[in-house]
Legacy VTK file of the C-alpha trace (Angstrom):
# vtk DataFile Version 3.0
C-alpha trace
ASCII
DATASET POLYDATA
POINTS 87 float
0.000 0.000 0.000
0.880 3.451 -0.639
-0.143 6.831 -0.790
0.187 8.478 -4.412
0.057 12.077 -6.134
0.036 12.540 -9.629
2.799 14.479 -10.417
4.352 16.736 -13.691
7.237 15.015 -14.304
9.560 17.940 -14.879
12.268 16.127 -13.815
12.311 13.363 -16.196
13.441 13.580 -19.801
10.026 14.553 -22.481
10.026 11.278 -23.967
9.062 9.646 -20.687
6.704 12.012 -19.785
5.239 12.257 -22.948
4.376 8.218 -22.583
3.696 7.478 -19.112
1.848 8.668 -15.998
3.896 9.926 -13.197
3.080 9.708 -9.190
4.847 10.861 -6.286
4.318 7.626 -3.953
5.639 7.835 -0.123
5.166 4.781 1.991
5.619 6.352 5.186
3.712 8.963 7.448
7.034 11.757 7.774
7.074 11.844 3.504
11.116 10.677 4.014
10.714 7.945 1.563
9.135 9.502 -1.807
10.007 8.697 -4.879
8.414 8.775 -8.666
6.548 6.092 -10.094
5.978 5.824 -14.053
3.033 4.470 -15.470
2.680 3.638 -19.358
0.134 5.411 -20.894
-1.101 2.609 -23.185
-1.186 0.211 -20.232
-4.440 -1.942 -19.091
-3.590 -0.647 -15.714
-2.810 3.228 -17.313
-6.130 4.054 -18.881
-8.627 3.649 -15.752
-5.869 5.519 -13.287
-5.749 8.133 -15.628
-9.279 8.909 -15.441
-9.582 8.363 -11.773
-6.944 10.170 -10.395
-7.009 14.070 -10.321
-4.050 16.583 -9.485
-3.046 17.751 -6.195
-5.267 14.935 -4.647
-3.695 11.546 -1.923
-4.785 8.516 -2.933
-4.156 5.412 -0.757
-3.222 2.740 -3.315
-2.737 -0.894 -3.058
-0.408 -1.637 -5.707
2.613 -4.357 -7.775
5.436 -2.055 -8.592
8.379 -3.490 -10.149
12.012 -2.139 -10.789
13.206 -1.175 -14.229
15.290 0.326 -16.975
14.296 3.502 -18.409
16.373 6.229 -20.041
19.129 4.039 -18.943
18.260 4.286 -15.135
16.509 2.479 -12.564
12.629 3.538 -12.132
9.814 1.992 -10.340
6.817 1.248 -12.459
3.947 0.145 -12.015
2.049 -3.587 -12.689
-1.003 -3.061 -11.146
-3.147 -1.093 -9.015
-6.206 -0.879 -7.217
-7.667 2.277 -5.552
-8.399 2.212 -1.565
-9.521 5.635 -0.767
-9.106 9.008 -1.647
-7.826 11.818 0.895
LINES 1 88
87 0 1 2 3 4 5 6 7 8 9 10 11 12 13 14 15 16 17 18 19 20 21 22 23 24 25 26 27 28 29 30 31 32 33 34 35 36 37 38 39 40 41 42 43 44 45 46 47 48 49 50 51 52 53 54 55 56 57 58 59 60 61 62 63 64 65 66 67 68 69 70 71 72 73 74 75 76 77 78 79 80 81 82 83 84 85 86
């Protein structure tokens, strides 16, 4: 479980932005352990979160992330979701 944010992405290079979804997840209550999460556009899980989830809104999400490659460093993404509760 975690708590996401959407989140611009300004960080990240255009052509990752321009094809995923990108969260701001923290797993603890003190916001010490955030980090971004991508999620691919085109995904099953992509299209319904994309919808669902509005700006500058917590979700609590219970979710599969999984470590990958992309852009030639390590990023979390995500393999499923499902949404708890909104906060």
């Amino acid at each position: 479980m975690v708590v996401l944010k959407r989140n611009l992405g300004f960080s990240l290079p255009e052509s990752i932005r321009a094809s995923h979804h990108i969260f701001d997840i923290q797993c603890s209550g003190n916001s010490t352990d955030r980090t971004l999460v991508l999620l691919p556009e085109d995904s099953p899980t992509g299209l319904p979160f994309d919808s669902t989830l509005a700006r500058n809104d917590l979700y609590i999400v219970h979710t599969l992330l999984h470590w990958t490659q992309v852009d030639g460093g390590p990023t979390s993404t995500f393999l499923g979701g499902e949404l708890i509760a909104q906060e």
